[in-house]
TORKOL-4160 file (C-alpha; in steps of 0.2 Angstrom, whole numbers, padded with zeros to 4 digits, m for minus):
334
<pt num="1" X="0212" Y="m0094" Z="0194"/>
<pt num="2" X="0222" Y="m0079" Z="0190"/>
<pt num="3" X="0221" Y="m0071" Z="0205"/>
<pt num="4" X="0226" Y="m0086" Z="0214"/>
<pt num="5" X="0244" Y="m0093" Z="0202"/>
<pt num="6" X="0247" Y="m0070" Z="0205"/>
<pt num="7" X="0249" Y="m0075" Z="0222"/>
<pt num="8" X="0264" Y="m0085" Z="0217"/>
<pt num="9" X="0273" Y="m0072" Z="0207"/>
<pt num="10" X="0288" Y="m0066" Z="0214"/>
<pt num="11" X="0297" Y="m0057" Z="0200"/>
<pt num="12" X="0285" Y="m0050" Z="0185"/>
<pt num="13" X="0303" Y="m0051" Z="0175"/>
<pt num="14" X="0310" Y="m0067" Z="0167"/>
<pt num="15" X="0328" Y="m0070" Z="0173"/>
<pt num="16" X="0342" Y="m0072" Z="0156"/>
<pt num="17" X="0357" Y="m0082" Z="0159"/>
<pt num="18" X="0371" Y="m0082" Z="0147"/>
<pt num="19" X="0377" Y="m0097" Z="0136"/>
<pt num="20" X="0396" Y="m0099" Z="0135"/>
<pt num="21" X="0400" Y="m0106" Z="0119"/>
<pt num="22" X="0419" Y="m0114" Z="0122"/>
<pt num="23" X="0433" Y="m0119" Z="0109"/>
<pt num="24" X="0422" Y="m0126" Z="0093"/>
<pt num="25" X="0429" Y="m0142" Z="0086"/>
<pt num="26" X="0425" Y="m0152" Z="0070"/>
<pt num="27" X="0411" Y="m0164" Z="0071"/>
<pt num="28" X="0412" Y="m0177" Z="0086"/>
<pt num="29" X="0424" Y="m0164" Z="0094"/>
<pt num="30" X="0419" Y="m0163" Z="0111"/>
<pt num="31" X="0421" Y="m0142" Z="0115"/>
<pt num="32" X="0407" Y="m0139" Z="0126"/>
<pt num="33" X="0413" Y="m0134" Z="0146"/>
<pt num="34" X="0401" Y="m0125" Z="0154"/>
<pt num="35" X="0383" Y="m0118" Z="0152"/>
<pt num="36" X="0371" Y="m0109" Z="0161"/>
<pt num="37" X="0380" Y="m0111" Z="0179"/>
<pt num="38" X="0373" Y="m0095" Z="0191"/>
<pt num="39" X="0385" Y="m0086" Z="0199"/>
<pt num="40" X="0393" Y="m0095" Z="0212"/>
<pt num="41" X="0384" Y="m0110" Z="0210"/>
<pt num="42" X="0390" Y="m0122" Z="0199"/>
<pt num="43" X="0307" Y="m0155" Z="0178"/>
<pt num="44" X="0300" Y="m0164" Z="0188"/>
<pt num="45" X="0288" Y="m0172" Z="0174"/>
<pt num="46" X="0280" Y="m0189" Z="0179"/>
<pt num="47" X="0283" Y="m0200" Z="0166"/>
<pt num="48" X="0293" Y="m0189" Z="0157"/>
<pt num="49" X="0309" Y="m0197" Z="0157"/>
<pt num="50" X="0316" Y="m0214" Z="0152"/>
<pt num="51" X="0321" Y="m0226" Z="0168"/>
<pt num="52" X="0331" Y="m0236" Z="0159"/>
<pt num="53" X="0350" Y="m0228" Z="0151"/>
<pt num="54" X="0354" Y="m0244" Z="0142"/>
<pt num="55" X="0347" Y="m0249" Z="0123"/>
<pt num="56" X="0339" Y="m0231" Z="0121"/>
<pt num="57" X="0354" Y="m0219" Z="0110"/>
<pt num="58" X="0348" Y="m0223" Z="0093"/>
<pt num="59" X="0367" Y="m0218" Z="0087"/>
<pt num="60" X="0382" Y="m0227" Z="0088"/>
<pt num="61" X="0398" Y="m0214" Z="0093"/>
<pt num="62" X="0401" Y="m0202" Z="0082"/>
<pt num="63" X="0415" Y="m0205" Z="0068"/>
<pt num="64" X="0421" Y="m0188" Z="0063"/>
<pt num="65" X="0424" Y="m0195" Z="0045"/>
<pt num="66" X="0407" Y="m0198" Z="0045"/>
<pt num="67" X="0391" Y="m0190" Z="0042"/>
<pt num="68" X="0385" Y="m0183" Z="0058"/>
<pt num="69" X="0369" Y="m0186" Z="0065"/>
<pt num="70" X="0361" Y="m0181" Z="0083"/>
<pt num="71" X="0355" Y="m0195" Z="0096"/>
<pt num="72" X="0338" Y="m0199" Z="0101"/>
<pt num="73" X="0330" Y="m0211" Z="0110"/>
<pt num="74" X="0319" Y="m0223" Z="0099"/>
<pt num="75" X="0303" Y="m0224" Z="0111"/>
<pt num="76" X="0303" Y="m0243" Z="0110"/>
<pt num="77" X="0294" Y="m0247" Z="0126"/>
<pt num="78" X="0310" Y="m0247" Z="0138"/>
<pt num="79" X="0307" Y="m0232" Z="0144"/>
<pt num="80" X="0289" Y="m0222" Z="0148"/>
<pt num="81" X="0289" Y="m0214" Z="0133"/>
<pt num="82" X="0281" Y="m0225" Z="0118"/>
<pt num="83" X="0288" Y="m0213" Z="0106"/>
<pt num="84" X="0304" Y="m0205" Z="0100"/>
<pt num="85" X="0312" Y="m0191" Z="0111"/>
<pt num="86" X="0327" Y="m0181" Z="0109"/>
<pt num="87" X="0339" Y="m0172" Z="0124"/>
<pt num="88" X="0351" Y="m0161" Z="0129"/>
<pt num="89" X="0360" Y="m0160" Z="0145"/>
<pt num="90" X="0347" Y="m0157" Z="0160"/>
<pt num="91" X="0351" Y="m0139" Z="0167"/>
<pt num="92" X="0365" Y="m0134" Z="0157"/>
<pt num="93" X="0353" Y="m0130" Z="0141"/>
<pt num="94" X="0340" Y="m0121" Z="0155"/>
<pt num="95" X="0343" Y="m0104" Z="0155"/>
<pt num="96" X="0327" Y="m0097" Z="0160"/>
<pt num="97" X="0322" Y="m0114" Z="0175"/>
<pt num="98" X="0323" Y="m0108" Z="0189"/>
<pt num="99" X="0314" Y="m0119" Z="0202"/>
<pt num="100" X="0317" Y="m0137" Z="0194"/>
<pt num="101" X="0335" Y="m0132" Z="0191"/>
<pt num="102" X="0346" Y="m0147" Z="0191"/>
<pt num="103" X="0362" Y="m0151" Z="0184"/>
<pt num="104" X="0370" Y="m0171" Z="0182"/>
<pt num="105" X="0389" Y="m0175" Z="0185"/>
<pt num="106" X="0395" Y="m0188" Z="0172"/>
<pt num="107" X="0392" Y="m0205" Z="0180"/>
<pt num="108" X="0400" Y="m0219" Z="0176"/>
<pt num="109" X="0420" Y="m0227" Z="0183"/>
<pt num="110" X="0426" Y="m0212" Z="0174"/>
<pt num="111" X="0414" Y="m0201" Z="0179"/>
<pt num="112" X="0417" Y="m0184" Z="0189"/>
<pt num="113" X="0408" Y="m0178" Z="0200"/>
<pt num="114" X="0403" Y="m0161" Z="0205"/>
<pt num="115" X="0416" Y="m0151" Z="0219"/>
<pt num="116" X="0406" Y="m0156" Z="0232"/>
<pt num="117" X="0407" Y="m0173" Z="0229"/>
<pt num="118" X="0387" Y="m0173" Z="0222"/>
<pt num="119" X="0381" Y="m0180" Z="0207"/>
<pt num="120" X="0370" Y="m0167" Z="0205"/>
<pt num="121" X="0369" Y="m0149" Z="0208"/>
<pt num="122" X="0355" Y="m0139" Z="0210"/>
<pt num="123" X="0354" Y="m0120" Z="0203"/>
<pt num="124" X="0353" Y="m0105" Z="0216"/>
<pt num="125" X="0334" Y="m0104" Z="0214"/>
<pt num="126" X="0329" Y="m0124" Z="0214"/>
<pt num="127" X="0315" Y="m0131" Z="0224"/>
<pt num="128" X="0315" Y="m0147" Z="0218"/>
<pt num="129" X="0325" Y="m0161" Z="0206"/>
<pt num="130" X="0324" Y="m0162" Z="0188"/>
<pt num="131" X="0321" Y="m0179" Z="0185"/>
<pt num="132" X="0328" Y="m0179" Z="0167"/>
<pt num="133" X="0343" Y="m0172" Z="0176"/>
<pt num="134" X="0345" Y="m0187" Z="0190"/>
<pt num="135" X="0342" Y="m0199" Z="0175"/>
<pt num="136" X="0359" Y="m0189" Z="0165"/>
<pt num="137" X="0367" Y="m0193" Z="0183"/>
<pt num="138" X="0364" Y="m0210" Z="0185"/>
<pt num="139" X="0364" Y="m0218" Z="0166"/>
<pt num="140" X="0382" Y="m0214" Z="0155"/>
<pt num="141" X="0372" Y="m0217" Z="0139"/>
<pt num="142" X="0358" Y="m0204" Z="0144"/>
<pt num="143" X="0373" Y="m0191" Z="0148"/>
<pt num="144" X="0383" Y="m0195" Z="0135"/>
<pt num="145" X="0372" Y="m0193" Z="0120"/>
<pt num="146" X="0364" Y="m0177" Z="0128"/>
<pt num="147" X="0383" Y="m0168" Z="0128"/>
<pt num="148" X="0384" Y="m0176" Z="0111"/>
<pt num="149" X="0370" Y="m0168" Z="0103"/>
<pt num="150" X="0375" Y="m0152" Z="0113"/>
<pt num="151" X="0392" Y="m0152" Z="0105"/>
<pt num="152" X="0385" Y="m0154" Z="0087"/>
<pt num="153" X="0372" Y="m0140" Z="0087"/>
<pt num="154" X="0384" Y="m0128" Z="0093"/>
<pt num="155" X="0395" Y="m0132" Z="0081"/>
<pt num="156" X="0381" Y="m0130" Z="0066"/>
<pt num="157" X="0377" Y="m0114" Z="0075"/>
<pt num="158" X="0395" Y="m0107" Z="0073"/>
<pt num="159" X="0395" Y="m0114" Z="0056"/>
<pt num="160" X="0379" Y="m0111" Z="0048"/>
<pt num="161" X="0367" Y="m0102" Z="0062"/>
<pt num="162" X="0350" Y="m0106" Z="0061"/>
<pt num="163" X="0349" Y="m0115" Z="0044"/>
<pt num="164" X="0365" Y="m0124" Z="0050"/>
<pt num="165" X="0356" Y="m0132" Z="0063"/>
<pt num="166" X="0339" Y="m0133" Z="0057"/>
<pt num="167" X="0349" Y="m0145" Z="0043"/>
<pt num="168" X="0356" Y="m0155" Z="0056"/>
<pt num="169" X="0341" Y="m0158" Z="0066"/>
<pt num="170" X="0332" Y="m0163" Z="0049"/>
<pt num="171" X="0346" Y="m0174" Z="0043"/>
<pt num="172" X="0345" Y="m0182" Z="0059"/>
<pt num="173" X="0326" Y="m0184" Z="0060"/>
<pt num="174" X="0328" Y="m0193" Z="0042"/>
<pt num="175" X="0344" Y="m0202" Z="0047"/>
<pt num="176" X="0335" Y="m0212" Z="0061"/>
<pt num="177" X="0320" Y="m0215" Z="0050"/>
<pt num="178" X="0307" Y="m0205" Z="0061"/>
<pt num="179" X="0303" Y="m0196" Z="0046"/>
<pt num="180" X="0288" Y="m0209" Z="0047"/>
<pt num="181" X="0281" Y="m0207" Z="0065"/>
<pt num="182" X="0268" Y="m0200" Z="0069"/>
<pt num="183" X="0275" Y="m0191" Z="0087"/>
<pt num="184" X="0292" Y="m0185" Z="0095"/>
<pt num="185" X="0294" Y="m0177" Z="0108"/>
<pt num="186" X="0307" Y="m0164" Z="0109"/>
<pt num="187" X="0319" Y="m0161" Z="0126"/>
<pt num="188" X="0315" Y="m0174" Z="0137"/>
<pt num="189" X="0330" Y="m0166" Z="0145"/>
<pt num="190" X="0335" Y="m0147" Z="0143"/>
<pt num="191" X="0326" Y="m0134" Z="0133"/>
<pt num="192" X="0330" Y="m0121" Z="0120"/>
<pt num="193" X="0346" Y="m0115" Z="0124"/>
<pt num="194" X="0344" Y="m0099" Z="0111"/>
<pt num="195" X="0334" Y="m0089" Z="0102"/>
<pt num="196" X="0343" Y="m0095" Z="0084"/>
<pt num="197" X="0341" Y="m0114" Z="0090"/>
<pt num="198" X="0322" Y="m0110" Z="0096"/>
<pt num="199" X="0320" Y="m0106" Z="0077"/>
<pt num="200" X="0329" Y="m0121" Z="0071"/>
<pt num="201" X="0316" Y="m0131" Z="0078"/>
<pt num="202" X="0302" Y="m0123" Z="0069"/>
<pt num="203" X="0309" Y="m0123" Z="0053"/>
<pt num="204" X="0316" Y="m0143" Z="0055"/>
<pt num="205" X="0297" Y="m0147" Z="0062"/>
<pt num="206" X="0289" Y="m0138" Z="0043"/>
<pt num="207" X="0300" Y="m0151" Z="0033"/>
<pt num="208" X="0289" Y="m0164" Z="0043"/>
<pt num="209" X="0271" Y="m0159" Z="0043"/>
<pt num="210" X="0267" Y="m0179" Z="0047"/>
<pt num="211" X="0275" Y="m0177" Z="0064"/>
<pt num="212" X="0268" Y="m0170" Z="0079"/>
<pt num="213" X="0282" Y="m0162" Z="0090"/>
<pt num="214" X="0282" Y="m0155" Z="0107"/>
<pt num="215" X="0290" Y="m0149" Z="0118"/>
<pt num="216" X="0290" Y="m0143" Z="0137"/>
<pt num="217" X="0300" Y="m0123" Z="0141"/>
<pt num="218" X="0305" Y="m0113" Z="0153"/>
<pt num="219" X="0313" Y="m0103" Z="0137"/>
<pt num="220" X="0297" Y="m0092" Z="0137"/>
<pt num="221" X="0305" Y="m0077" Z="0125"/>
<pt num="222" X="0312" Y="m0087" Z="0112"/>
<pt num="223" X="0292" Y="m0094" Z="0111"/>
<pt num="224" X="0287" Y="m0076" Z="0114"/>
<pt num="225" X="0299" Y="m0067" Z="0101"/>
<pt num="226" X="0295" Y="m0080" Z="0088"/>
<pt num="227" X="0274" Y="m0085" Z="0089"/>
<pt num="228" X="0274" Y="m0083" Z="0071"/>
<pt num="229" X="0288" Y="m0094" Z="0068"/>
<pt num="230" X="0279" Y="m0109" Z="0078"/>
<pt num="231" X="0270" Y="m0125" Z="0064"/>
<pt num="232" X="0254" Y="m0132" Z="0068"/>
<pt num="233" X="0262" Y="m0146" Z="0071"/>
<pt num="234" X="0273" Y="m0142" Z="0085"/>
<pt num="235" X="0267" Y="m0140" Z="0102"/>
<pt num="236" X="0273" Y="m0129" Z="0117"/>
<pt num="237" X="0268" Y="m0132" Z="0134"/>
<pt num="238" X="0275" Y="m0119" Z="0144"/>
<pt num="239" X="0282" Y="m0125" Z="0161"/>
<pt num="240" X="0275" Y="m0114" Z="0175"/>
<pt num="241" X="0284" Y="m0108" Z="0191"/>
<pt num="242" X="0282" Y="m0093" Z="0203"/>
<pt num="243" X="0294" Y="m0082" Z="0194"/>
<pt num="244" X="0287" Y="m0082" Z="0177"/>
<pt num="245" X="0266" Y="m0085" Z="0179"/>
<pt num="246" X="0264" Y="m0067" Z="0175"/>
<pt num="247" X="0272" Y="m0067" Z="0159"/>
<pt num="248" X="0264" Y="m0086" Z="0155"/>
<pt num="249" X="0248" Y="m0078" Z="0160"/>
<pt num="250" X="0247" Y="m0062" Z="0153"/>
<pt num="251" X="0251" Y="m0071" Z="0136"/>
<pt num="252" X="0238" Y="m0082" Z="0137"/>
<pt num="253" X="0252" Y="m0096" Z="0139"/>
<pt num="254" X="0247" Y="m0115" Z="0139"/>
<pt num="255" X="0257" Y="m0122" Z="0154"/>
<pt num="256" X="0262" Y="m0135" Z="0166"/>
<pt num="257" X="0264" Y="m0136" Z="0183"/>
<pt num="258" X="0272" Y="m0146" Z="0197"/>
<pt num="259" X="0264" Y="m0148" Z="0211"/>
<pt num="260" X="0266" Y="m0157" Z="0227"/>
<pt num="261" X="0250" Y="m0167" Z="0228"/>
<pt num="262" X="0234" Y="m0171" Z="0222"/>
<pt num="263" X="0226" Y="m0160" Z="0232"/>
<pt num="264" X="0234" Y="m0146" Z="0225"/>
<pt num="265" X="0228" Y="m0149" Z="0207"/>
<pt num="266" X="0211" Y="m0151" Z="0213"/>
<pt num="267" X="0212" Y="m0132" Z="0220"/>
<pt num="268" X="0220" Y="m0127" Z="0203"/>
<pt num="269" X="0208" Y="m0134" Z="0195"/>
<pt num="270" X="0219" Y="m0146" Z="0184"/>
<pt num="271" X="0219" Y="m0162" Z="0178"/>
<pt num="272" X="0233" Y="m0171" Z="0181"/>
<pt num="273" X="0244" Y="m0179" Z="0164"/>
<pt num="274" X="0251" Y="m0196" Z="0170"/>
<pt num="275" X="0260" Y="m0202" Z="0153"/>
<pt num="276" X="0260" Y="m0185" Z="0141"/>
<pt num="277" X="0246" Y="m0188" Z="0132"/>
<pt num="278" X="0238" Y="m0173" Z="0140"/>
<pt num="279" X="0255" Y="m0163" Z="0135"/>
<pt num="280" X="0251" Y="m0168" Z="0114"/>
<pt num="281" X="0233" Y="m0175" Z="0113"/>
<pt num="282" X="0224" Y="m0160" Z="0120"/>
<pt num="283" X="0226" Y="m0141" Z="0121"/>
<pt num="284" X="0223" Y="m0137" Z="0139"/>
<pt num="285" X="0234" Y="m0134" Z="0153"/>
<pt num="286" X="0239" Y="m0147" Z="0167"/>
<pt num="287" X="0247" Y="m0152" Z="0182"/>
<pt num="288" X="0264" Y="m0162" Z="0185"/>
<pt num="289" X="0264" Y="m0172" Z="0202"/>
<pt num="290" X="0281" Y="m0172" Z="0209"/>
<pt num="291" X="0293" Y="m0187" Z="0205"/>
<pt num="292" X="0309" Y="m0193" Z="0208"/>
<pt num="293" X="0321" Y="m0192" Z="0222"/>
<pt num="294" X="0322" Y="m0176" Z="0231"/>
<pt num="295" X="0334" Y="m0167" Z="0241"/>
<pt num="296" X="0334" Y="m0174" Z="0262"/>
<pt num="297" X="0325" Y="m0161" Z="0271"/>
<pt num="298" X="0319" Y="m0152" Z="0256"/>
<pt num="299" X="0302" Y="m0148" Z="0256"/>
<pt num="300" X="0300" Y="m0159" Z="0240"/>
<pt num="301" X="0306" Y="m0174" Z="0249"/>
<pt num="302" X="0293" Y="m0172" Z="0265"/>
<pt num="303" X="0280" Y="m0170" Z="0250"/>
<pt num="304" X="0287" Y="m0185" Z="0240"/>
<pt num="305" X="0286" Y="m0197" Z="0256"/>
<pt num="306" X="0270" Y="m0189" Z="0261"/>
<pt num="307" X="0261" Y="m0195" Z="0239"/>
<pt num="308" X="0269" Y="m0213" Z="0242"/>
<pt num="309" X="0262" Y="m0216" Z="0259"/>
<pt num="310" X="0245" Y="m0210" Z="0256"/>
<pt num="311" X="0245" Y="m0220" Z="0239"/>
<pt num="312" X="0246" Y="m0205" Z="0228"/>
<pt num="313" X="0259" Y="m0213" Z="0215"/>
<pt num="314" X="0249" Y="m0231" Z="0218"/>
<pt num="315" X="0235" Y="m0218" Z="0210"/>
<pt num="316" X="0247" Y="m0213" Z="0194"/>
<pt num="317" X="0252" Y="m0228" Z="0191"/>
<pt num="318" X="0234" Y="m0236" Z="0188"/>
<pt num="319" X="0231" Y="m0221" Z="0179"/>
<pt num="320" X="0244" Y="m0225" Z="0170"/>
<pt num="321" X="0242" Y="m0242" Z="0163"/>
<pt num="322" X="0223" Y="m0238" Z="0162"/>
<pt num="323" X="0226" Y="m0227" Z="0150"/>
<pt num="324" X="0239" Y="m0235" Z="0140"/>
<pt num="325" X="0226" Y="m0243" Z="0126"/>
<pt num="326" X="0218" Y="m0225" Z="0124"/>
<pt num="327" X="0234" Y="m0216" Z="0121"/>
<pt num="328" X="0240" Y="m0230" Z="0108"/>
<pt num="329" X="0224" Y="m0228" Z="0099"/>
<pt num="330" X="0226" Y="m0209" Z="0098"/>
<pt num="331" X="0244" Y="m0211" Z="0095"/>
<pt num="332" X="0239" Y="m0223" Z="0079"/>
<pt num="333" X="0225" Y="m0211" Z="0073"/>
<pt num="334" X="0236" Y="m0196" Z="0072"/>
C-alpha cells in the first residue's frame, strides 16, 4: 500500500497559499475580495454536498444591530446530509487543495461571473470539480451564506483572534439550537483557512463534548502543528492527493481519496463511503467515487461517463438507500 499511493507523489512538500484579509467591516459588513487565487489564475465527495440551495441557511440576513450568528444548514433531509453542516466558500478557504480545486462565481440575476464568462474556475493544479463548489455556483443561498460566515470570522479574527472566533462559532452552535445533536459536520464546503481558525474549532468542539464534529482537509499543517489541540470528539479525515500522500502517510494520517471508479478502490484496498458514515462512524480510511459535472474533455469527465454507463452510480445509489436505516440507528445511538 505505501509503496503503491508513493507512486503518486509528485512533491514531498506541501504547497502554502496566502490569505488576503481585505477592509474589515462591522458585523454583516461584507469586506471579503479575494482568497486563495494562484498566480495567474483566478471535493469531489459523493454525497457530500446538499442538491437543493433552497430551505437549507438556518439564518435569516444578518441585521448588523443584532447579534451575529454564523449560517448552517439544518440537515433536515432536503439535502444528502441528515445532519447539520456548516460552510465556507468552496476554493477560496483551500489553501493547501490542489487537485479538487474549484472556485464558484455568484449565481443568481445579479450574479457575476468569472472573466471568462465561467461560473466556475478551477485552480492551476485541478483535475477535477469540487462538487461543494458547483453547488456555491448554481444555488444563491448556498453562496451567500458561505461568504457570510466567511465575512464574520475574519472579522472575529481581527477582533478577538482565536478566542474571538471560537466565541462565535459557539455562539452560533448555541443560537441554532444544535447544542442538542448528536452530529455536525463541519465544511461541507471549504477548509481551514488558518492556523488560528484550525484552533477555533477545537476549542468551540470542547464546549460541546455531546456533539461529534468532523471535518474533511487538505489543511494538513494546521492538523499537524496542532494534534494536541484536537477533542475526541472531533474528527479529521485527511483528503488525499498526489502532492501530499507523503506527508499524510508518513503521519500516519487517516485519509480520503477520490478516485475514478470502483475498480480503483478495490486495487487500493478501500471501501467506498456512499453517505459519510464511514467519514464519522468508523476510524478507517476510504475512498471517494468521483461525482458531479466535470470539465468537457477532462479526464474526469470521460471517467464520469464511463461510472454512469456501466452502472457504477446505479451501485451508489442502492448502497445508498440500503444503508439509510443503519446509519440512523448509529446516528441515534451516538
Amino acid at each position: 500500500m505505501r509503496r503503491l499511493l508513493n507512486e503518486v507523489v509528485r512533491r514531498e512538500l506541501l504547497k502554502h497559499l496566502t490569505l488576503t484579509e481585505v477592509v474589515a467591516g462591522s458585523c454583516g459588513t461584507h469586506f471579503t475580495k479575494q482568497y486563495m487565487f494562484e498566480d495567474d489564475t483566478t471535493f469531489d465527495p459523493l454525497a457530500h454536498a446538499s442538491d437543493s440551495g433552497s430551505g437549507e441557511v438556518v439564518t435569516d440576513p444578518i441585521d448588523p444591530k443584532s447579534d451575529c450568528v454564523l449560517s448552517f444548514s439544518n440537515g433536515d433531509g432536503h439535502g444528502k446530509l441528515e445532519w447539520p453542516h456548516f460552510s465556507l466558500p468552496a476554493g477560496f478557504t483551500c489553501p493547501l487543495a490542489t487537485t479538487c480545486k474549484t472556485f464558484a462565481a455568484e449565481p443568481g440575476p445579479n450574479g457575476k461571473k468569472f472573466s471568462d464568462g465561467s461560473s466556475l474556475l478551477q485552480g492551476k493544479e485541478a483535475e477535477f470539480r469540487c462538487y461543494a463548489a458547483r453547488a456555491q455556483s448554481q444555488y444563491p443561498a448556498a453562496y451567500k451564506s458561505s461568504h457570510r460566515n466567511l465575512d464574520l470570522l475574519i472579522g472575529a479574527k481581527k477582533e478577538g483572534g482565536v478566542e474571538a472566533m471560537k466565541d462565535l462559532l459557539v455562539n452560533s452552535i448555541a443560537h441554532h439550537g444544535l447544542s442538542g445533536k448528536k452530529l455536525v459536520r463541519v465544511h461541507e464546503g471549504g477548509d481551514f483557512f488558518s492556523n488560528e481558525y484550525f484552533l477555533a474549532w477545537m476549542e468551540a468542539a470542547k464546549e460541546f463534548p455531546n456533539i461529534l464534529f468532523y471535518a474533511y482537509t487538505t489543511s494538513l499543517p494546521f492538523w499537524l502543528n496542532n494534534k494536541g489541540s484536537v477533542p475526541p470528539n472531533f474528527k479529521l479525515v485527511a483528503s488525499m492527493d498526489k502532492n501530499n500522500a507523503k506527508t499524510i502517510i508518513d503521519n500516519n494520517l487517516r485519509y480520503s481519496v477520490v478516485v475514478y471508479s470502483v475498480e480503483k478502490a478495490k486495487e487500493l484496498g478501500l471501501k467506498i463511503d456512499v453517505d459519510d458514515t464511514l467519514a464519522w462512524d468508523s476510524d478507517e480510511s476510504f475512498a471517494l467515487l468521483l461525482h458531479g459535472g466535470q470539465p468537457k474533455g477532462s479526464e474526469a469527465a470521460a471517467a464520469r461517463t464511463k461510472n454512469t454507463k456501466d452502472g457504477s452510480y446505479d451501485k451508489i445509489k442502492q448502497a445508498y438507500q440500503n444503508n439509510r436505516g443503519k446509519k440512523l440507528d448509529r446516528l441515534s445511538s451516538l
